[in-house]
Structures are given as structure tokens and as C-alpha cells.
C-alpha positions as CSV (number, residue, x, y, z in Angstrom):
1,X,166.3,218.9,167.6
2,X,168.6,217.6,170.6
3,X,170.4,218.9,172.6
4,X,173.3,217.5,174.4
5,X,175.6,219.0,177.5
6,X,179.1,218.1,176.0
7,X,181.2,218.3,179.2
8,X,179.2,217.9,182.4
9,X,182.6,218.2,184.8
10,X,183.9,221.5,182.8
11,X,180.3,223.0,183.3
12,X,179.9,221.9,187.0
13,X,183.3,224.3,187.0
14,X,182.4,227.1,184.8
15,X,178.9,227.3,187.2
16,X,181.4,227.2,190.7
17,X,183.1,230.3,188.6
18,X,180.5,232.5,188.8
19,X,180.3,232.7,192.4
20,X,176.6,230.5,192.4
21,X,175.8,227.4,194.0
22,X,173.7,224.7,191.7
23,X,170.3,226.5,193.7
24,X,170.7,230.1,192.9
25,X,172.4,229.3,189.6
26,X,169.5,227.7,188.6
27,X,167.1,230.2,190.1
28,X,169.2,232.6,188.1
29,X,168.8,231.3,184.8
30,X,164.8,230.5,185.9
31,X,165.0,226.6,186.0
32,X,164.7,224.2,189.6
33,X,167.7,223.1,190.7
34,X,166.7,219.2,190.2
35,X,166.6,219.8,186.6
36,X,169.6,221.4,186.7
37,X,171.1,218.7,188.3
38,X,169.4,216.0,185.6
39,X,171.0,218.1,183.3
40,X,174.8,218.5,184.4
41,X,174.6,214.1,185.4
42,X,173.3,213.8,181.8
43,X,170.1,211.9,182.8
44,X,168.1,214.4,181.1
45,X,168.6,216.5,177.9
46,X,167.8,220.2,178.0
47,X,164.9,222.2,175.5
48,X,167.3,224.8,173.4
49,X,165.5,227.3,175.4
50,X,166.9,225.7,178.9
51,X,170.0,225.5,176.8
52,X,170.1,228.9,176.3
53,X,169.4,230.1,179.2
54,X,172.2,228.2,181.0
55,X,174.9,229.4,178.5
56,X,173.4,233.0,178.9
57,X,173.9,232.6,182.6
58,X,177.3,231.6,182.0
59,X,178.4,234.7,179.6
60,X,178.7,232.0,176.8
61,X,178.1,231.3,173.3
62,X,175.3,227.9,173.5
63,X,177.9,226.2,171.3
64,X,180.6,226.2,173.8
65,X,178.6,223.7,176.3
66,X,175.9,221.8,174.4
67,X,176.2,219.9,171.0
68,X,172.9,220.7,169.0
69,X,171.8,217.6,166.8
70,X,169.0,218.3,164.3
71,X,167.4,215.2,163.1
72,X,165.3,214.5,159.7
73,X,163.4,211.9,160.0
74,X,161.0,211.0,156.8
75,X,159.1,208.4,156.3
76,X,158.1,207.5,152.8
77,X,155.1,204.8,152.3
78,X,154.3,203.4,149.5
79,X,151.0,202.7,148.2
């Protein structure tokens, strides 16, 4: 499963709105504030559980800020 922020500048804003700054935002929702960072610049891709705890922090459904992909991957081998 990935997960993927879908608009890092709307929420950069949505964050501003609840009165945090990136640090206690992210002290809020129990993550540092470098991965938080990683996150909202899109050089890293949250777990669902980060993922959930940032939309949680935000009052928001998880589907509102991050696009959840769930890959199959199968390998079939012959013998």
C-alpha cells in the first residue's frame, strides 16, 4: 500500500488553520517535525498510520489529503 499527500500547498494551509506551527503540529499528531516536513515537500511518503494521524489532527477524512494506492504484485514462475 502507498500512500501519497495529494496537495502539499493546500495542506501546508489547512495545518496554518489550525492555529499550529509545522513543530507542535507535528508534536500534536506524535511525528518529528522533519518528517513532517519530508512529507508536505513530497520527498517522503507517509505509513497509513502517519497518514492517519495527520488527517486526524486536521478534523479530516484520510481521503481528503492522501491518495491511497494498493498494489498486487504476483509473480508466477514456471517450472
Amino acid at each position: 500500500m502507498q500512500v501519497i499527500l495529494k496537495d502539499n500547498v493546500k495542506a501546508k494551509l489547512m495545518i496554518a488553520e489550525t492555529g499550529n506551527s509545522l513543530g507542535s503540529f507535528a508534536k500534536k499528531v506524535g511525528i518529528s517535525q522533519g518528517y513532517l516536513s519530508q512529507i508536505l515537500s513530497k520527498k517522503n511518503n507517509p505509513s497509513p498510520k502517519v497518514a492517519y494521524k495527520i488527517a486526524n489532527g486536521l478534523g479530516v477524512d484520510i481521503h481528503n489529503i492522501f491518495l491511497i494506492k494498493v498494489i498486487d504484485i504476483t509473480i508466477e514462475m514456471e517450472v
